[in-house]
N, C-alpha and C positions, 0 to 999 in steps of 0.2 A: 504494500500500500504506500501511498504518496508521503504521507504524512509520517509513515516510520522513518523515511530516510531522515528528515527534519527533526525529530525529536530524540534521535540519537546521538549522542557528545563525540563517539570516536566510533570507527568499525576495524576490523582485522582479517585477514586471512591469511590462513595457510601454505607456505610456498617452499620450494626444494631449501630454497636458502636461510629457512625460519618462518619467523612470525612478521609480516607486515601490516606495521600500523597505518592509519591514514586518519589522521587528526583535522577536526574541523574546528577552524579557528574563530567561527562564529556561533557555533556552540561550546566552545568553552567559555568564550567570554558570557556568555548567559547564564552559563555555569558559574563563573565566576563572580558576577554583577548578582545573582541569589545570590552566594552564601556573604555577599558584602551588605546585599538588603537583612538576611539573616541576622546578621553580627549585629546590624544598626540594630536593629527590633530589639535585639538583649541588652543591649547596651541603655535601651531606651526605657526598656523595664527593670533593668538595674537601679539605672537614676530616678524613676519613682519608688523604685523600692526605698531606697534611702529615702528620698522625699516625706516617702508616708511614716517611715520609721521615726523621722525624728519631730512629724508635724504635733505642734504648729511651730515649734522653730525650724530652724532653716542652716544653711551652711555660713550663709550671710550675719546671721544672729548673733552664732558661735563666734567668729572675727572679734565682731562690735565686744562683745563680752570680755573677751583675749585684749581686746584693744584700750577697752575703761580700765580691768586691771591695771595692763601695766601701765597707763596712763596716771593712773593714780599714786602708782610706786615711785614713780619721777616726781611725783607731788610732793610724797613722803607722807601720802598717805595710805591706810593700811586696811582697805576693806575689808581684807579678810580676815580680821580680829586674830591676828597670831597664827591662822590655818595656813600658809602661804610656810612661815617656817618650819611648821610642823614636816607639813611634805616635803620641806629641800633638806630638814635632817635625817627626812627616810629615808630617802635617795642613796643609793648603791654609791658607793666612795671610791676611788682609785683614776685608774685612767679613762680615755675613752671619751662619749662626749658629755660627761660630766666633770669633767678634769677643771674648768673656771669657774668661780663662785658666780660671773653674769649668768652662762648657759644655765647652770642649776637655778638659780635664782628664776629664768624666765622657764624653764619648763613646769618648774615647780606654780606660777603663775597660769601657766596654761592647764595644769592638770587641777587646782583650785577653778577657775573659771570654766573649765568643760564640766566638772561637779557642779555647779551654780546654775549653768544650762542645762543638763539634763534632769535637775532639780524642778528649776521654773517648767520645763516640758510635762513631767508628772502633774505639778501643779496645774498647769493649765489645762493639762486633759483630764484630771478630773474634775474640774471647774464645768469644762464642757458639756462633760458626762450628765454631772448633775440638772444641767441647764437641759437639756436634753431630754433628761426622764420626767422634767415635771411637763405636765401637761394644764396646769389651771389656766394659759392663757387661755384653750378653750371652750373654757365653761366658769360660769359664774362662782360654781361651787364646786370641787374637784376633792375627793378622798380616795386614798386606799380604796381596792375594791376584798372584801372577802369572801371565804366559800359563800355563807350564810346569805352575803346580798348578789350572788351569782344565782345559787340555788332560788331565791324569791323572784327575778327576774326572770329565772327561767319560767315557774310558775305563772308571774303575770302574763310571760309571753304566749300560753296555753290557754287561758283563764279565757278567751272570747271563741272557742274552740269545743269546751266542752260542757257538756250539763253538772250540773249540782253536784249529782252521784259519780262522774268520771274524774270531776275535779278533786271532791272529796279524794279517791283514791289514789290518784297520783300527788296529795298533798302529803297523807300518809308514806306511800313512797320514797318520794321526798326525806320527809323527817327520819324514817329510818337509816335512807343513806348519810344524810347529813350527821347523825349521833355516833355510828356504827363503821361504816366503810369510810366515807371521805377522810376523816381525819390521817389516815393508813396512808393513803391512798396519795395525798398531799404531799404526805413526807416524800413521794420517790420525785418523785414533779418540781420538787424545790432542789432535792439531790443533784437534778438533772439539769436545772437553771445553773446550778454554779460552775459545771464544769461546761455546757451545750453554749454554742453562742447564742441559739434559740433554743426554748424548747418545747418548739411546737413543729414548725419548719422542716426538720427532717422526716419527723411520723408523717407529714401531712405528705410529704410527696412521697411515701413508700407506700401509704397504706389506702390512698383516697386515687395514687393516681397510679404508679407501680402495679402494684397488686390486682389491678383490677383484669378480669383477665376475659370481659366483653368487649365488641369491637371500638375501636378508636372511634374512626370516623361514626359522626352523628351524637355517638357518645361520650365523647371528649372533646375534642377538636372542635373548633371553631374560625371563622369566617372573619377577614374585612375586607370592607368594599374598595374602590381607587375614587378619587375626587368624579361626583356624577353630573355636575354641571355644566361642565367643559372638557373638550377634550381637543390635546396640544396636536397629537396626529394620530393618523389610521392608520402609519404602517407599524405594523405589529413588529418587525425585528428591531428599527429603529426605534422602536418603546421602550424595548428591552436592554438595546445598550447603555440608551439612558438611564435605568432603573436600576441596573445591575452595577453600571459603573458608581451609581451615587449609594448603591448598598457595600458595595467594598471601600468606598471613602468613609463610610462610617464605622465599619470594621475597623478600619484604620485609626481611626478616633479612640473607637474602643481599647484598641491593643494599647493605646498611647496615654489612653484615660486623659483623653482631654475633653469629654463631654460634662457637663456641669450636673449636678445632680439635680433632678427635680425639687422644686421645695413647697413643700404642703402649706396652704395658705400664704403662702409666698414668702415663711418668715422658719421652718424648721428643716432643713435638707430632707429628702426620703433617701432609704437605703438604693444602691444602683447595683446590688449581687446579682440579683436576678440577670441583668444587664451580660454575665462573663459567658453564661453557656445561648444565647443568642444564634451563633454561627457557630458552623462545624460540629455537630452536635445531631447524634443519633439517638432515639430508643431502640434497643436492641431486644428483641421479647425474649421472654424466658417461661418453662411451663408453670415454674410458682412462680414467679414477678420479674420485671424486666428491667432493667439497668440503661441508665441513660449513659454514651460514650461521647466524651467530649474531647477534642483535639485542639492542641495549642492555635493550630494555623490549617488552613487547606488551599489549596492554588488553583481548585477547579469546581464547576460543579457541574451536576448528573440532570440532561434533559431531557425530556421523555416527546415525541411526536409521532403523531400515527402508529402508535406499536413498537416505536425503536427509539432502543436507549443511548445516550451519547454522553460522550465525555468534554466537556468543553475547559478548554483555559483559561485562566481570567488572568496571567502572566506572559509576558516575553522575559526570559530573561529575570531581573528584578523589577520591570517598568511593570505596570498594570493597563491592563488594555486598555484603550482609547474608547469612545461610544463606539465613536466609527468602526471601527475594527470590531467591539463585539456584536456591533449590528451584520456588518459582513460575514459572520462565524454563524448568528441566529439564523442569517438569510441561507447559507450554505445546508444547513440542518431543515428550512421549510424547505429547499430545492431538492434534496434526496429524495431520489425516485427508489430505492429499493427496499424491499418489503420485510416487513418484521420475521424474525425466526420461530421455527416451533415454539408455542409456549410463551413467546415473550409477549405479545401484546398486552396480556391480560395479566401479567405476574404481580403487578401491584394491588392487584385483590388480594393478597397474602398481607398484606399490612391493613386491608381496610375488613377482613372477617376477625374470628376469635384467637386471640392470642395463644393461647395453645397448641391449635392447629398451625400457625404459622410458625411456633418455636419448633416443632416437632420437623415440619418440613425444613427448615431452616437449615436444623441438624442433619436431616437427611439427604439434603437435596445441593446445597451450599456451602456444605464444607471444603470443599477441595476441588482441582481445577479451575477448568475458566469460571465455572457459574462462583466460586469463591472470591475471585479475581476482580470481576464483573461488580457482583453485591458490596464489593471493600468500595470501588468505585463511587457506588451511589451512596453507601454511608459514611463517606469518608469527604463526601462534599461538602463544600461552604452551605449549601444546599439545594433545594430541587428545584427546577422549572419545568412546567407543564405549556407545553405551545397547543393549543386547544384549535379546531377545525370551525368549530362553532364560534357567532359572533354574540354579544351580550352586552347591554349597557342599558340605562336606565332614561324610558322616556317619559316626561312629565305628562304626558298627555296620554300614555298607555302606562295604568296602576302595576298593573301584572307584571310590566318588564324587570321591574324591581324585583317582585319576588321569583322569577324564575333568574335571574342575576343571583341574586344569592342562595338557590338553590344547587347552580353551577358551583359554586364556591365551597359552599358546604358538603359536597359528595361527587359532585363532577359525573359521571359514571360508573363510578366506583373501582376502576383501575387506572384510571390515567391523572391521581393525584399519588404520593407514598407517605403516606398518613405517617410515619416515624421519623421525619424527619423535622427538626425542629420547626420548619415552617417553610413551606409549597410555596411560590412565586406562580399563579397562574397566568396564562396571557392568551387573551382571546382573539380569535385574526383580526378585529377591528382596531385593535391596538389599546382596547379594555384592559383593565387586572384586578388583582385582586391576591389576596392570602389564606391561606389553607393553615393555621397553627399548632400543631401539638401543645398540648397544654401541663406536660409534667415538669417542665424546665421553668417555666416562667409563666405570670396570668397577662392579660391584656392588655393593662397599661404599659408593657416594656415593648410588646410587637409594635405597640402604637406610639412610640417615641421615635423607632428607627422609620413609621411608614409615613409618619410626618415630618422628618429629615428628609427622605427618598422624595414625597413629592412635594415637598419644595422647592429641594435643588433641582430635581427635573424639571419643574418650570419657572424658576425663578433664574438658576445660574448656569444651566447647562444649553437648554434651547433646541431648537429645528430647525430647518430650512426651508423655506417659502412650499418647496414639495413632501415637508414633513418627514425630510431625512435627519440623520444625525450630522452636526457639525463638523465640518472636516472632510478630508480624505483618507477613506484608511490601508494598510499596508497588506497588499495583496497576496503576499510571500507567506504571510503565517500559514501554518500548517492547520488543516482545516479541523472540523471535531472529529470524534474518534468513535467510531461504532464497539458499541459494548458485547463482546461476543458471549452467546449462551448455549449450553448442552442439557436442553428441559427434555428430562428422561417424561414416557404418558403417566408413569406413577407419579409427578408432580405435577403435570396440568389437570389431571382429576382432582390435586387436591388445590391447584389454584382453580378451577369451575367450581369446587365447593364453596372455597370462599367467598368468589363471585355469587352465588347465588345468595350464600346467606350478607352480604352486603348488598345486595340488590333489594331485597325483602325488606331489609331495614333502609333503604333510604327510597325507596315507595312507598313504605309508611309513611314517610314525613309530609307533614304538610308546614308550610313556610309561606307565612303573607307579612307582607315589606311593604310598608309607606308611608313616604310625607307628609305630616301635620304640618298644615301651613296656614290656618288662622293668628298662629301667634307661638312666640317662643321665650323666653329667657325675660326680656323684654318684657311683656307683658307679665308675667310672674311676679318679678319683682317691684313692679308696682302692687302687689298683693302683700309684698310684706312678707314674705316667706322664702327658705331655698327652695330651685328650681327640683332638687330632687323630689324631695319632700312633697311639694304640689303635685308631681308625678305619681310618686309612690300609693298617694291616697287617691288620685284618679286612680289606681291599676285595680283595691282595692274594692271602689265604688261599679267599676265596672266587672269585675268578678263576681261580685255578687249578683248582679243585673243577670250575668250568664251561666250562673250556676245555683242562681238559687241559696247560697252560703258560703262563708269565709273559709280561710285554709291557711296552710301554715304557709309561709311566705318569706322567702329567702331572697335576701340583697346581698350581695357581695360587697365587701369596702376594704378598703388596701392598711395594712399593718406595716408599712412600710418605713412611718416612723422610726421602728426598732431594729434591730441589724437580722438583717435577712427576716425580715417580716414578709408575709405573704399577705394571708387575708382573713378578714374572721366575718361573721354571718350578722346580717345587724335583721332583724326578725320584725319586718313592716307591719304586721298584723297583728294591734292594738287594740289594747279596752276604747282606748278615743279615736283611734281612727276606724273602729266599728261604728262607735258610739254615732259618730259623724254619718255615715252612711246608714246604718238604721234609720236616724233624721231623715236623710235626702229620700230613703224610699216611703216613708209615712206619707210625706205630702204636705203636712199640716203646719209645720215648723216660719217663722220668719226668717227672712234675710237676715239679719241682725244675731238673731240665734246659730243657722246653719254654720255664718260666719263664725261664730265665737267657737261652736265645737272644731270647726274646720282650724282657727289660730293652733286648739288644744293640741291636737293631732300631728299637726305640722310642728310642732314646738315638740311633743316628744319623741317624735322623729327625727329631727335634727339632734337632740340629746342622746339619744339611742346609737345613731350615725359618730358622733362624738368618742363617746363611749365606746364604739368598736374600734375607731381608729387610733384611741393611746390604748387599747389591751385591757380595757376592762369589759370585754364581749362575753358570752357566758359558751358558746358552739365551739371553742377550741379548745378550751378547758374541759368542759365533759368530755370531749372526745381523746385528750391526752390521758383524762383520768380514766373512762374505759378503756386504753389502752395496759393502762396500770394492770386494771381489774384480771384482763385477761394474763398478762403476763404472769400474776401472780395466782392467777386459777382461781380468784375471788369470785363469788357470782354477787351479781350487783342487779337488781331486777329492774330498778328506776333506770339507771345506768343504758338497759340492755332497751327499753321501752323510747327512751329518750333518740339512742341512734338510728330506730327502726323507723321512729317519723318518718314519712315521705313528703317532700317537698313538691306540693301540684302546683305552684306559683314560685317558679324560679326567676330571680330578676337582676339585672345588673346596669348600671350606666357606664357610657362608652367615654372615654375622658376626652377631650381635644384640646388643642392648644397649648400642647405641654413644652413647645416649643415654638419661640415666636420666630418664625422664618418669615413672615407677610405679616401686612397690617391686615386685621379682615376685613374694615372697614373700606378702606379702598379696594380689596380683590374678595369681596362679598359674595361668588359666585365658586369658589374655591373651597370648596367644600365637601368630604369627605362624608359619606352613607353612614359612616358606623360599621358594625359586624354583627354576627350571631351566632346562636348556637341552637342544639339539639333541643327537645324539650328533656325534664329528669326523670319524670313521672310518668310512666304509662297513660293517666289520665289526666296528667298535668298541661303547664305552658311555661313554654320556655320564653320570658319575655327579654331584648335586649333594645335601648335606647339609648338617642344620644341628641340632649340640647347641642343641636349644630348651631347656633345662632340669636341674634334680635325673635327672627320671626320665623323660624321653623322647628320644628323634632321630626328626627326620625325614628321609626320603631322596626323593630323584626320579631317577628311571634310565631313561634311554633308550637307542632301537637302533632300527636298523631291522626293517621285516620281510621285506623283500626279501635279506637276509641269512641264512642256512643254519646261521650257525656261531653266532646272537647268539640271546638271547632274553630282552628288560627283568624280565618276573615268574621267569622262572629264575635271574636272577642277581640278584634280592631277596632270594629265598629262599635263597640261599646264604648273603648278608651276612647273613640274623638269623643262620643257623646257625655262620657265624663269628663274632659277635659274643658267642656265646652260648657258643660253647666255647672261646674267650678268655677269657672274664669266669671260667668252669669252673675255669681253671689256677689262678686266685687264693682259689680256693673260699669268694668272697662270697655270702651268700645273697643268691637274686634274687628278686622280685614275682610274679606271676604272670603270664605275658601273655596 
């Protein structure tokens, strides 16, 4: 093939006279120029390493410090009350470079003053520390949380759920565990704080995401959309150089940790861990749980069209390709005319059915040979691209395009995404995209910092050309992608059609309705007096009830990120007052004045609740660490065991934006990104995901099944504009038209 000759450093053969070499001087320097990029990269994580070791002083600190010293000794004064002699008569005697009373005298100065700095550096990070862990800015009122008022919380948060007699007995419950187990149970939990840097963080991603051993896709994974208002060009290769090249500048960021860290309310940093395993990064399945595989660096990555898998490079040498030139490599990959191998088109069913079927194949099928060679390939990429045949994007004037767009995104066909790897790049021939994410590495806010990097610099700093090509011309010489070769014995496409089938089953289940609210957004809310969630929250609430007749337990996702390596803990929407409120609104009888006052209540212990989960006093990560206990130590705990069996039929989360100001939005008002979604959790549940894009819109995404009697996604759309809408009524702001 073409492309071996090029990516070969040296060849040799065999001759009467020996061995002849024949050295290519254009591949060593490529060779060369990597491992000088190589060397910078370490050299550059070295000097953060130091960096972070001695923050928040500095090398420059250290100097200043050394420099007042002896600055002060020429004074003949003696800061360091006697400590300065101390150390120059410890000092080793004889010859050498302590041989002059000056030299001792200044080292001795300098080993006093680098004590005084790494004194002050203690100092100061525990000053930090402290500042850090309190949380009363807040909230008005801020304590300790204890078992006691975790345990009563949890209660309240049941208490509009069930009757007299059920309550009665999980209060009971309750009080036995609280008297009896917990206190046991506490001690290993605190053991575990002192030495864990978390200690919730690890169980959470072995036991909730690891472990779980149904399929990914639909049941994990999740979606975001690309900016749906505009769009820069149609051609699809030329999207992708753009896209790809401003996600390896960001990588680049990352490797270099020059990305600033998000800061919650604008005034506390969040943790940016999550942020390390981003790129490069596998789930690898296993038949008890699966192990995510993460690699310092990768140079390529794995893209799937029409049935055939390819190797592409995102490097010459040390340089990193150009748009132009990746768009020429994308275009070279849609031009291949030749046809997928036995078995290969469909092979990414094996990641999108049950994890143990594909650990078993994995084993058997992928061990060794090319098919071993092949699969290092694709999990060993920066990560995946899907070049899709299909076009998709969202028209305002046809509702549906929306939801069949993110139905694309969320299962695709269920073999031409690889659901394991940390996150799918899809790209549709229009020159659409989109994200595919695994979700055991990192939750949403982290995909959505680098996808808000990626499109702004695609439209803000990179650009196209009047025919919507990439800028530039690019270098026709590189050696083109690299066909992934396969030897799928029929014992493994029987068991890649299995999987295919049972991922087919489960994403025709799905039903997925996506759309615009656009009488009013953010804007309007906050003339209400209230956070935008929160007004939401209690529309989701208002409007479930309208569709089913009764409340249900109701899960919000909110980020712990505050704390080092925080993830996220469960803030539980579904309230004695935010019932309270909705009972009201379905009576009929109630005044403005009134509906409003319970609606303030509601919205107020909602934001308190939302508080509350984000500095660690949630009560959903704590039971769940403590039944982890229970079971380790073969306790049986009934409340315990009742508590994690809940099911969630109203799963919900907000989609964050803006986490990075690349554009004003005020002036590029039309730059606006959909949100994302996900599966529903519940059999008979909905998975609801939104996101205040703006002044004057929300988006929503809602799912359910259809195999389900009691659920229906476009019915309970329609619900939320109608609560949204006779929420917004009680404050009697005028609205837009929609």
């Amino acid at each position: 093939m073409a492309e071996a000759h090029q990516a070969v450093a040296f060849q040799f053969t065999v001759t009467p006279d020996g061995v002849d070499f024949r050295l290519s001087r254009e591949a060593l320097k490529h060779v060369y120029l990597s491992g000088i990029n190589s060397w910078k990269k370490r050299l550059i994580r070295i000097k953060n390493g130091i960096l972070r070791g001695v923050y928040p002083g500095s090398p420059t600190s250290w100097l200043v410090v050394i420099m007042a010293t002896v600055g002060s000794s020429f004074c003949n004064v003696d800061v360091s009350l006697g400590l300065v002699s101390c150390i120059q008569r410890c000092l080793p005697q004889g010859c050498g470079p302590y041989q002059t009373p000056q030299t001792r005298a200044l080292l001795s100065m300098a080993i006093f003053s680098t004590g005084v700095w790494v004194t002050g550096i203690f100092f100061f990070r525990q000053t930090l520390k402290l500042l850090l862990c309190y949380h009363g800015w807040m909230f008005e009122m801020h304590g300790k949380t204890s078992n006691l008022t975790r345990i009563w919380a949890y209660l309240e948060s049941v208490r509009p759920l069930l009757d007299d007699e059920e309550y009665y007995r999980m209060e009971m419950l309750a009080k036995e565990f609280q008297d009896k187990t917990a206190p046991r149970l506490q001690k290993y939990l605190v053991l575990k704080s002192w030495w864990a840097s978390n200690y919730v963080s690890d169980w959470w991603e072995e036991y909730i995401y690891l472990r779980g051993r149904s399929p990914l896709m639909v049941n994990s994974n999740y979606y975001v959309m690309d900016l749906v208002l505009i769009k820069n060009t149609d051609v699809q290769a030329a999207r992708l150089g753009n896209i790809i090249h401003a996600m390896i500048m960001y990588r680049r960021k990352l490797d270099r940790e020059e990305i600033k860290p998000v800061m919650a309310l604008g005034m506390v940093p969040m943790c940016s861990y999550q942020m390390e395993r981003m790129f490069n990064t596998t789930r690898i399945p296993g038949k008890d749980t699966d192990v995510l595989q993460h690699l310092s660096d990768s140079r390529h990555v794995a893209v799937y069209h029409k049935g055939r898998f390819f190797k592409l490079w995102l490097y010459e040498g040390s340089r990193l390709l150009k748009p132009q030139d990746l768009e020429m490599q994308f275009q070279r990959i849609l031009d291949d005319p030749s046809p997928p191998q036995p078995g290969e088109e469909k092979l990414a069913a094996l990641t999108a059915g049950g994890r143990v079927e594909w650990a078993q194949a994995r084993q058997a099928f992928f061990s060794s040979g090319k098919n071993k060679a092949a699969l290092e390939a694709i999990e060993r990429a920066a990560f995946f691209v899907a070049l899709d045949e299909e076009s998709y994007c969202y028209d305002p004037e046809d509702e549906a395009s929306l939801s069949l767009y993110g139905k694309a995104l969320l299962h695709g066909n269920c073999y031409n995404r690889w659901f394991d790897k940390s996150f799918t790049l899809i790209s549709f021939k229009n020159g659409q995209l989109g994200l595919n994410a695994e979700h055991a590495w990192a939750d949403a806010p982290i995909i959505g910092h680098l996808w808000e990097f990626v499109l702004g610099t695609d439209s803000f700093y990179l650009g196209y050309t009047e025919t919507g090509h990439c800028l530039g011309k690019p270098n026709p010489a590189l050696a083109p992608p690299t066909r992934l070769q396969w030897d799928i014995p029929k014992q493994c496409q029987a068991v890649i059609e299995s999987s295919y089938q049972v991922a087919k089953a489960l994403a025709d289940d799905v039903e997925l309705y996506c759309f615009q609210f656009l009488p009013f957004g953010k804007g309007l809310i906050k003339k209400c007096r209230t956070s935008p969630d929160a007004f939401v929250q209690i529309a989701l609430q208002l409007a479930h009830f309208r569709d089913r007749g009764k409340f249900c337990l109701t899960y919000e996702a909110s980020m712990t990120r505050m704390f080092r390596e925080g993830r996220t803990e469960t803030v539980r929407s579904c309230t004695s007052e935010s019932t309270a409120f909705v009972q009201a609104m379905m009576e009929g009888s109630h005044t403005k004045a009134d509906l409003r006052d319970l609606f303030q209540k509601a919205a107020k212990k909602h934001q308190n609740m939302y508080r509350l989960a984000m500095t660690g006093a949630g009560i959903d990560r704590h039971l769940f660490c403590l039944y982890l206990v229970s079971k380790y130590l073969g306790v049986s705990s009934p409340f315990l065991a009742e508590v994690l069996s809940e099911p969630w039929r109203l799963s919900t989360s907000q989609i964050p934006q803006s986490q990075i100001r690349m554009f004003d939005p005020e002036q590029h008002p039309n730059h606006l990104g959909a949100g994302g979604g996900f599966g529903p959790v519940a059999d008979d549940g909905y998975g609801v995901s939104y996101m205040i894009a703006g002044e004057n819109t929300i988006f929503f995404h809602i799912s359910s099944k259809f195999s389900s009697s009691e659920t229906n996604a476009q019915r309970f759309g329609n619900h939320i504009r109608q609560a949204l809408l006779d929420i917004a009524d009680l404050f009697q702001v005028p609205k837009a038209d929609s």
